[in-house]
C-alpha positions as CSV (number, residue, x, y, z in Angstrom):
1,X,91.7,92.7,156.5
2,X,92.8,93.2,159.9
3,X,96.0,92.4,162.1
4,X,95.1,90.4,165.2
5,X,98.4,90.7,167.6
6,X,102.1,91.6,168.1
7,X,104.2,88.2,167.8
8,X,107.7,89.9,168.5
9,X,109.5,93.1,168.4
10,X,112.9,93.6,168.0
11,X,115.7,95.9,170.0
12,X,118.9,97.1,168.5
13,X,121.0,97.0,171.9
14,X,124.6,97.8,172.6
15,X,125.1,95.0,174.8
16,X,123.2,91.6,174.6
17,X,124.6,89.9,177.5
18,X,124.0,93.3,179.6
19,X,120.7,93.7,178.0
20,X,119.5,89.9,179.3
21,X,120.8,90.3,182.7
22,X,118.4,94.2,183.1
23,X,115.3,92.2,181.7
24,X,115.8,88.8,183.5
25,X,117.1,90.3,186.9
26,X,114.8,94.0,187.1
27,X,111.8,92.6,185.3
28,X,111.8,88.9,185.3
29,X,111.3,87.8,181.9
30,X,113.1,84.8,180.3
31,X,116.6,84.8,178.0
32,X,115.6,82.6,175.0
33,X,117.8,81.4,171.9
34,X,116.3,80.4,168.9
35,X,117.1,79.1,165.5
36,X,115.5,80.5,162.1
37,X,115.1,78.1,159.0
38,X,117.5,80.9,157.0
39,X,119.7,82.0,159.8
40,X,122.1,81.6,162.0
41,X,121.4,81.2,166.3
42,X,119.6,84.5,167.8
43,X,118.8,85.7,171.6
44,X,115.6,87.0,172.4
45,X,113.7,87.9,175.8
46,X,110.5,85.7,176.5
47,X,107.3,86.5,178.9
48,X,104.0,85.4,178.3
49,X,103.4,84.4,174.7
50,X,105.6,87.3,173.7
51,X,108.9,87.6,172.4
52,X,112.0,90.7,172.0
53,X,114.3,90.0,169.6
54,X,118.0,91.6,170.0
55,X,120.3,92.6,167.8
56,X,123.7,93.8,167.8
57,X,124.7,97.4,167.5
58,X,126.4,97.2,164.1
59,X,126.0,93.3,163.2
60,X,122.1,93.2,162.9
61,X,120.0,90.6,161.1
62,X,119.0,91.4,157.7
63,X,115.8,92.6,156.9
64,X,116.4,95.1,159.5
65,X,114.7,98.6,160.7
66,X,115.8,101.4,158.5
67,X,117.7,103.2,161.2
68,X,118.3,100.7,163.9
69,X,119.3,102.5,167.2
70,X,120.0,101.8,170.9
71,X,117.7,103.7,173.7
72,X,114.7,104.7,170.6
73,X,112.4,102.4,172.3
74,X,109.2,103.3,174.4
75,X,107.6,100.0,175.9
76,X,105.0,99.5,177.8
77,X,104.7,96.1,179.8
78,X,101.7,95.1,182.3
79,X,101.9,93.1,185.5
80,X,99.3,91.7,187.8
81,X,102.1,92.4,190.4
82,X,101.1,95.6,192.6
83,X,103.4,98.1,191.6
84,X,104.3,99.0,195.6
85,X,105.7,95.3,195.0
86,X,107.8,96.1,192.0
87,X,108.9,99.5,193.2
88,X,110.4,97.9,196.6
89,X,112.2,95.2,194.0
90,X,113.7,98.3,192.0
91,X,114.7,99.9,194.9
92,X,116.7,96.6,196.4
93,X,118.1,96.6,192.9
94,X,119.2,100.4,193.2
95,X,117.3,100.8,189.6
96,X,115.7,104.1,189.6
97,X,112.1,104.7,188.6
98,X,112.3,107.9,187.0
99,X,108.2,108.7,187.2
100,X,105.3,107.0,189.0
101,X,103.1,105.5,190.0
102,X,101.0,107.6,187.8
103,X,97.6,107.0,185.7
104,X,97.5,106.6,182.2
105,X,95.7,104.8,179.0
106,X,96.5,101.8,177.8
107,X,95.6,99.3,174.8
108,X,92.3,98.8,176.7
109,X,91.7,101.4,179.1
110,X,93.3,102.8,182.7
111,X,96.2,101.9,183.8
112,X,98.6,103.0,186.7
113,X,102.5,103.1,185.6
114,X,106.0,103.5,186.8
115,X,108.6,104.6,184.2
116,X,112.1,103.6,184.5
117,X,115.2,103.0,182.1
118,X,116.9,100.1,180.2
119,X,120.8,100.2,179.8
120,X,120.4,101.9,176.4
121,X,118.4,104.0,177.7
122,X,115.0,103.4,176.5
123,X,111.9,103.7,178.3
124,X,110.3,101.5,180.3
125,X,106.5,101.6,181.5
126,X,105.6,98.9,183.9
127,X,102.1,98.9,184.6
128,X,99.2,97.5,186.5
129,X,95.4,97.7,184.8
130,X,93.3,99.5,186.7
């Protein structure tokens, strides 16, 4: 018995809309809406083969986390773009990188990494393989 890959997470936000313009306009990933068999419509982010779900503050989907809470999150994303590239984007966007470049661990060895903030306030790692 093993598990083989993350499908989705999901983030409990304060803002949806605000929360889809940060991740589509700082980091470039796609605002999806989709339809579950037992549901009604839901917003989620897309990149790559991935998915973020969001929810509500207050009007979440059931089943939901135990204690679902803007700004708990700590995510790490990886980019083949250099990050001298993404750190003159952040700057032109007048997002602040609170730490970085600096080297780390990831899921499958080194990587280099700047940390910066969402609107809730949860952290961001952006990060290049080394």
């Amino acid at each position: 018995m093993k598990v083989d890959a993350l499908d989705h997470l999901v983030l409990t936000v304060l803002d949806i809309d605000i929360t889809i313009a940060f991740y589509r306009d700082v980091l470039g990933m796609r605002a999806g809406v989709f339809q579950p068999p037992d549901g009604p419509r839901r917003r989620a982010l897309k990149f790559g083969t991935q998915k973020i779900n969001l929810h509500q503050k207050g009007a979440e989907f059931e089943p939901k986390a135990g204690t679902p809470t803007p700004g708990s999150a700590d995510l790490c994303f990886l980019s083949q773009t250099p990050l001298k590239d993404w750190q003159l984007h952040f700057a032109a966007l007048g997002v602040p990188v609170e730490q970085g470049p600096v080297m780390r661990t990831g899921a499958t060895g080194a990587i280099i990494s700047l940390y910066l903030r969402d609107p809730d306030g949860n952290l961001i790692e952006l990060s290049n393989c080394v």
